[in-house]
Every structure is written in structure tokens, then in C-alpha cells.
MIVOLUM-331704 format. One record per residue (C-alpha): x, y, z; residue number from 0; residue in three letters. Coordinates in steps of 0.001 Angstrom, whole numbers, plus 500000, padded with zeros to 6 digits. Layout:
REM MIVOLUM-331704
      u      v      w seq type
      X      Y      Z NUM  ala
...
END
This chain:
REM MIVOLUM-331704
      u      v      w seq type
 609416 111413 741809   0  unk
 609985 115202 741754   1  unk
 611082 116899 738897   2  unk
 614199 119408 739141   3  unk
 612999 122750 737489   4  unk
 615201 123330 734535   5  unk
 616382 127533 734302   6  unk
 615306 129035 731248   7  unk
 617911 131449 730069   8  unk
 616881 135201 730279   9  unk
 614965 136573 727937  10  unk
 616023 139489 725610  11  unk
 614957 142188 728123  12  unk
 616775 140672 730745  13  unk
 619734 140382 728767  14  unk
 619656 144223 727465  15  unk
 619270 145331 731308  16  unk
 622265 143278 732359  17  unk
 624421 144978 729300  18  unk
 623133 148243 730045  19  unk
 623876 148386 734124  20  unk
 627502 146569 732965  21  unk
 628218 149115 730631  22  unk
 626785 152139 733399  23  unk
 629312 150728 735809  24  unk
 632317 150769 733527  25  unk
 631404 154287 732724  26  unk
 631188 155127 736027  27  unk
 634550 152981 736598  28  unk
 636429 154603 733735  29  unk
 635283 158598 733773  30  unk
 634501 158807 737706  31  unk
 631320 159952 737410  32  unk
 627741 158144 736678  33  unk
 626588 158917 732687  34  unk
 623862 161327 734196  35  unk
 626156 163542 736157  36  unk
 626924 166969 734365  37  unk
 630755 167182 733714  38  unk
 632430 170161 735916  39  unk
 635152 171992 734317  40  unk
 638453 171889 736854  41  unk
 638267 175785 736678  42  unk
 634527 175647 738075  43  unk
 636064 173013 740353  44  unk
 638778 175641 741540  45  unk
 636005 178195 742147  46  unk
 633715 176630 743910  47  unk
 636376 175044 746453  48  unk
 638040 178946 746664  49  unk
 634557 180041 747647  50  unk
 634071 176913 749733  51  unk
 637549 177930 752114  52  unk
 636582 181567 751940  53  unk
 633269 181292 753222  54  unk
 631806 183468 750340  55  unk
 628682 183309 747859  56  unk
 628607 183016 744596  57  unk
 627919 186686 745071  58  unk
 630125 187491 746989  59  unk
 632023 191208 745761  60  unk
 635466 192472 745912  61  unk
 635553 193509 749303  62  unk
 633539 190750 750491  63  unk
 636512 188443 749126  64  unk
 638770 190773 750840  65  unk
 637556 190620 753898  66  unk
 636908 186478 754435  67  unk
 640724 186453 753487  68  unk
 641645 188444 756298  69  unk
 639776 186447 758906  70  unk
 641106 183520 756776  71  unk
 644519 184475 756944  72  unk
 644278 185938 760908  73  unk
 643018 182312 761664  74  unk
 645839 179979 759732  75  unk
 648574 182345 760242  76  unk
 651966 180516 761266  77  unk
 652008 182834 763891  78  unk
 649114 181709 764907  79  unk
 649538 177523 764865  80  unk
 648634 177526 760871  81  unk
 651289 176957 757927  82  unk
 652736 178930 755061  83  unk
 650692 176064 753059  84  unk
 647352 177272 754721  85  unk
 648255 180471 753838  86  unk
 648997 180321 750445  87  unk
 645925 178231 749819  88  unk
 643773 180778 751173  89  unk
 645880 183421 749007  90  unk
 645783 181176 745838  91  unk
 641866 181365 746686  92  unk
 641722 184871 746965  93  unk
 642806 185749 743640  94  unk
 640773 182897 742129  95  unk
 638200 184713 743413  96  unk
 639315 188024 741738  97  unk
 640074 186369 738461  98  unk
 636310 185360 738471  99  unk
 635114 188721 739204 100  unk
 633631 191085 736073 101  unk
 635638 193979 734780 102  unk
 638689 195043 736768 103  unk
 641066 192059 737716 104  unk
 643214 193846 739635 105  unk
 643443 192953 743269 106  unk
 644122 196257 745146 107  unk
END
């Protein structure tokens, strides 16, 4: 006659694991990020995706800005198969950019 093996209900390690991945996940459910993850401002956001369409550094200067937005704006030009959207994404970027840069704000 074989005995059935009877479960033995987790111990209190087991238990505080299980709590603390549930209560990871719900983090990571109700914020959108993992507890770990540093929290990005939505104006770093903005700069970093205004660098990211204007193909510039983080070091990028004033006429280095000026210039990517050119080739930019040559390349998504309505005249050229883009849209006035494109356009004004790439100028929305550009003075990001400009904004971000030290001392004069001005953009001509």
C-alpha cells in the first residue's frame, strides 16, 4: 500500500518571495516601469527622442543642430514625399534642442 505524499504548505521564506515578486509585478503593472528602473522626466524624454530624429550627440552644438535639421528637413520635405507632420516634428525637435543648449536661446 503506497502512501500519497501529503504537501506541506510553504514555509515563511517561500511565502515572503511569493509577496515580494506579486507586489514587483503590480508595480511594474501600475507605474510602467520595474522598481529598479530610474524614473525619466518627460522633458529628458523629449530630449533624448529630439536628439534621437536629429541624429545628434548629447554634444552636439548650435550649428551642429542646425545643420542635421537641414538634411532632416531636405529628406521629409512634402516636396519631397514627406508631410507637414514630419516637418514640424523635426522643427519641434530643433528648438528642443536649442532650449537645451547653455546661454543664448535664441535660434538664429
Amino acid at each position: 500500500m503506497s502512501r500519497s505524499r501529503q504537501l506541506k504548505p510553504p514555509d515563511r521564506v517561500t511565502r515572503l518571495l511569493i509577496l515580494a515578486m506579486v507586489g514587483i509585478i503590480a508595480y511594474r503593472w501600475i507605474t510602467g516601469r520595474w522598481p529598479w528602473q530610474k524614473r525619466i522626466s518627460p522633458r529628458a524624454q523629449a530630449v533624448f527622442n529630439a536628439r534621437k530624429l536629429l541624429g545628434v550627440g548629447a554634444n552636439a552644438n548650435k550649428l551642429d543642430i542646425i545643420a542635421a535639421h537641414k538634411r532632416l528637413v531636405a529628406m521629409v520635405h512634402p516636396d519631397r514625399g514627406g508631410t507637414n507632420s514630419q516637418v514640424h516634428a523635426a522643427n519641434d525637435a530643433r528648438d528642443l534642442l536649442f532650449e537645451e543648449l547653455p546661454g543664448d536661446s535664441d535660434p538664429s
